[in-house]
Structure formats: C-alpha cells, structure tokens
N, C-alpha and C positions, 0 to 999 in steps of 0.2 A: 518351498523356499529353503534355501541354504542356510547352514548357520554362520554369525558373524565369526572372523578370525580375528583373534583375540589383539596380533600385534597390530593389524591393521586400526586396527578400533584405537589402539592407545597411539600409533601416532597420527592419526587424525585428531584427536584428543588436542598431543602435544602442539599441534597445529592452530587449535581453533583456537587458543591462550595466548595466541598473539594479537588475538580481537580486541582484548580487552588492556587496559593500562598503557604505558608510553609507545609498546610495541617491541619489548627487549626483554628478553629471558634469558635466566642461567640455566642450568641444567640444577641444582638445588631447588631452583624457584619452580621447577616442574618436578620434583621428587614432593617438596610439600603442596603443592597442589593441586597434583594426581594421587598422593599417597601409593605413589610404585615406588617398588624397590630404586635405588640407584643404579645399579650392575642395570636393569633393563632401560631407566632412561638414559643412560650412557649409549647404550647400544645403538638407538632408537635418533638419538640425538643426531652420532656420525652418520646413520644412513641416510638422515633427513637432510646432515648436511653434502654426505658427497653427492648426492642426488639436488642440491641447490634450491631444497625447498628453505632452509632458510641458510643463514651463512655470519659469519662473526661480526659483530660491529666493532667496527676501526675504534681503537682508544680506547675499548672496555673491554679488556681479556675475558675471557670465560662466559661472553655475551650470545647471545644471537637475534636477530630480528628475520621477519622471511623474507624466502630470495627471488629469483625472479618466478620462478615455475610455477608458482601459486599464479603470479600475475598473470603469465602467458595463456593460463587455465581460465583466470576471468574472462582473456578479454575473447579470447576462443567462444566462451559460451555468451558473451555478449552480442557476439557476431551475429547470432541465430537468435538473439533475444526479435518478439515480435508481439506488442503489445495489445492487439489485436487476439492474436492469437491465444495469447496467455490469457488474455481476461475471460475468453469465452471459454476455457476450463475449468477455472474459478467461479467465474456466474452460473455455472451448469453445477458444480457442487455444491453452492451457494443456495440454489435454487432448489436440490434435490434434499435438503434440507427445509425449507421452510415453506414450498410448493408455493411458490408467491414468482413474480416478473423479478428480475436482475438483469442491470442494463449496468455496464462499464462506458463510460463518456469521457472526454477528452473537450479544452475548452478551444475556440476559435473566436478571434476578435471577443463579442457579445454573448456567442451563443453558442451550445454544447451539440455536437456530434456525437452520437451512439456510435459509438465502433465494438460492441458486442453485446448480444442480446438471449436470454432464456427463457422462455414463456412457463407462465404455474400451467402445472394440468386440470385448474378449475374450468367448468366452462364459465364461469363470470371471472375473465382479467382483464388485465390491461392490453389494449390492444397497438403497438407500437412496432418497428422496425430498427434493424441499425444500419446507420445512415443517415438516419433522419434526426434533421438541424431544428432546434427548440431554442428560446430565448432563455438566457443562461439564470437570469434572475427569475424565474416562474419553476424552475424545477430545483428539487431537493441537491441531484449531483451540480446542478452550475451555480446554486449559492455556493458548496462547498468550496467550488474551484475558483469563483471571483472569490470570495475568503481567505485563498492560501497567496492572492497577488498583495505583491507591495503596493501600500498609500497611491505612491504616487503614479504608478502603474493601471489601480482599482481606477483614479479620477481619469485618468486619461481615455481609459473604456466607455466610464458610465458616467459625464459631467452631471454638476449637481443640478443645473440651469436646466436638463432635460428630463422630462416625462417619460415616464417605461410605461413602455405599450404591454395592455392587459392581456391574458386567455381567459381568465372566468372572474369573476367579482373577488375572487378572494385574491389575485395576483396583486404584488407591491408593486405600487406605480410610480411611489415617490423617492428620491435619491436620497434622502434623509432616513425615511422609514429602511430602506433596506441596507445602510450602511451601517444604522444599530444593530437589523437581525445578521449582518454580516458577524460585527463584533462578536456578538451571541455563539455564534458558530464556531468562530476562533477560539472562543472560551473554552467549549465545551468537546471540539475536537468531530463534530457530528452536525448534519443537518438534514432536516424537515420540514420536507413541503405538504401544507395542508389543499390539497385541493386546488392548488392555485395555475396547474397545467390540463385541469381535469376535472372538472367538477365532480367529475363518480372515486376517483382517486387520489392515496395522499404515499410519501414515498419519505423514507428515510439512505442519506446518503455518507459516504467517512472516505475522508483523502486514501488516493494510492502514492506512492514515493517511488522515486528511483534510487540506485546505488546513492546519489552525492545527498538524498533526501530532501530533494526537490518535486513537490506535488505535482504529480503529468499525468494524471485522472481521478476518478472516482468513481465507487461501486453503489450502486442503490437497489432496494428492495422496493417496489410498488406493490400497493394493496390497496383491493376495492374497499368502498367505505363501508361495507357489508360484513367485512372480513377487520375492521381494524379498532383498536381499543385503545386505551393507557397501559396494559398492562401488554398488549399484543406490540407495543412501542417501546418499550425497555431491551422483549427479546430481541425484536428484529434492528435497532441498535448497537445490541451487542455482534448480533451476526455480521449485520453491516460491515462494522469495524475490523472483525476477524478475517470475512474477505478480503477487505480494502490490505490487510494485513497481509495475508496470503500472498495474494497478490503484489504487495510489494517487494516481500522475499522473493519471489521469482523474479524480481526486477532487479534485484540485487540489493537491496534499501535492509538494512542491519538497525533493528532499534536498538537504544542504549538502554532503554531501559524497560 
C-alpha cells in the first residue's frame, strides 16, 4: 500500500469540518482546529475553492461553506448505492466475526423480508434464506423496524382490536403486549427475539439508517439456544449495533454523536 500524501489528507481534513456546526468556516477557524500553519491553510483554502469544493458565503466575508462538487460526488455515489448489496458485505463481516447467522431485512406492510443473508460455519445454525417473508413482530429485526415507525403509522399496521398470529409459544400475540416491548426497543436502541420465530433460536437486532436518518432496515445476529447466554447477549449487541452502523455509513447516514 501507498503512503498517504500529506496535502491531500489536510484537505480532506479541511473538508470534513464542514460536517459539523452551522456549516461556514473561516480559514482562522481551520488554522485553530487543524493546528496548521496559516500559509498552508491559505493555500489549501484557494484550491478547494477554485476547484468549487466549497465557495464564499454571500454577506459573511472571509466565509465559506461547501460547493457543489462534494454534492455532485454524493449523489454520483448514490446512484450505485444498493442496499441489498451493501448489507451482504456487512453481514458477511459481521458474521466472520462472531461465526453466528446475519440477516439484513427490510420491512413490508407487517412483515420483514430478508434481503441479505450469511450463514455461521457451525453445523448447528439457523437455517434461513433471503427472501424469505417472516411476520415482523415474531423476529428480533421486524420489532426493531415496527419500533422506528410513527404512532400513528405502528396502529395503522398492527390495530390493537387484532390478534397476532403465533410461530412458537413464545411469539407476542397481543397488541398491548408488543407495543410495550416496542417502547423497550425504542429506549434502548436494540432488539431481541427470545425464541419467538424459532423455538431452537433467539436473535438480537439495531436499526440501519439512510443519509436523511431515516430507519430502512436492520442487521441481526441469530443463535442457537445451545450457543446463547447473558453474557453471549451484551457482545453480540454490541456487534449488532456496530454493523447496523457500518452499514449505515455506507448508506450515507452521518451520526452526530
């Protein structure tokens, strides 16, 4: 591998500082908080502007906010976004990490579609496909994703007046019961299914985001009950999460915090 070049690095740098706060910098305001010389953020400044990466804001002398080129860079690599595609790079490292099933899902009406899928290499796992349509409340990923809909959106899906049909004894059948462990989800940013799509299995799942940070799937780990603890629940939690993460940086989805 090549080594980085130094200018390039500083103005990508100078770049990525438009991320944060109103979106308007001085060239001072990038001298204290790169700690570069001035002579170099000068330099750095004009080329980023003749080149239109960013460009002066009207009424504030000495401003700049960015120009269009960054944009035209998004929407280019938007173009080729395919979330399908992305997730099953993610679930495949996701997975080559914790040798466990990762399934990226997507929600429809009631129920989740697998649109990408990585098998553990144990011989006792989950045995699944993607493609294949599950009722949204019986699995870890489609609590998460009825969880990220609005109120009045959730009632429209799932009325409280109706019964949710089971897969195994442990599945929530009542619309009260599963509006609390919805809440619970919301809280906490994470959810899990004990057994309730699967009797031999239980699956932790964490929202994916797009650019505007809007939930448009989620990542889940499955594990046999042979294989799964409290303490085996924290990790894969956390991994969850970090895919779900991953994964939405490829999507464009920026946390703030």
């Amino acid at each position: 591998m090549g080594r980085l070049v130094p200018a390039v690095t500083r103005a990508l740098d100078i770049l990525e500082l438009f991320l944060d706060g109103d979106g308007t910098l001085s060239a001072p305001d990038i001298v204290r908080r790169l700690q570069l010389p001035r002579t170099t953020v000068h330099e750095l400044v004009t080329t980023l502007a003749a080149r239109k990466y960013i460009i002066p804001v009207t009424g504030r002398p000495g401003r700049y906010r960015l120009g269009v080129r960054p944009y035209q860079l998004g929407a280019r690599y938007a173009e080729h976004l395919d979330l399908a595609a992305e997730g099953q790079q993610v679930a495949r490292s996701v997975a080559e990490t914790c040798d466990e099933t990762v399934h990226v899902a997507i929600l429809e009406d009631t129920d989740v579609i697998y649109i990408a899928k990585v098998d553990s290499t144990h011989a006792v796992r989950m045995v699944s496909a993607a493609g294949r349509r599950l009722p949204a409340h019986c699995t870890s990923v489609g609590k998460m994703l009825l969880a990220s809909l609005p109120e009045k959106e959730l009632a429209a899906r799932l009325p409280d007046d109706v019964e949710l049909a089971a897969m195994t004894p442990n599945s929530i059948t009542d619309p009260a019961a599963l509006r609390e462990a919805l809440a619970k989800i919301r809280a906490r940013g994470v959810a899990v299914e004990s057994r309730e799509s699967n009797p031999d299995v239980s699956c932790v799942a964490a929202p994916v985001r797009d650019r505007t940070g809007q939930v448009v799937a989620a990542l889940s780990i499955s594990v046999p009950m042979i294989r799964w603890s409290d303490d085996r629940l924290v990790e894969l939690e956390q991994l969850a999460a970090k895919g779900a993460d991953d994964l939405s940086e490829r999507l464009g989805h920026r946390r703030t915090s």
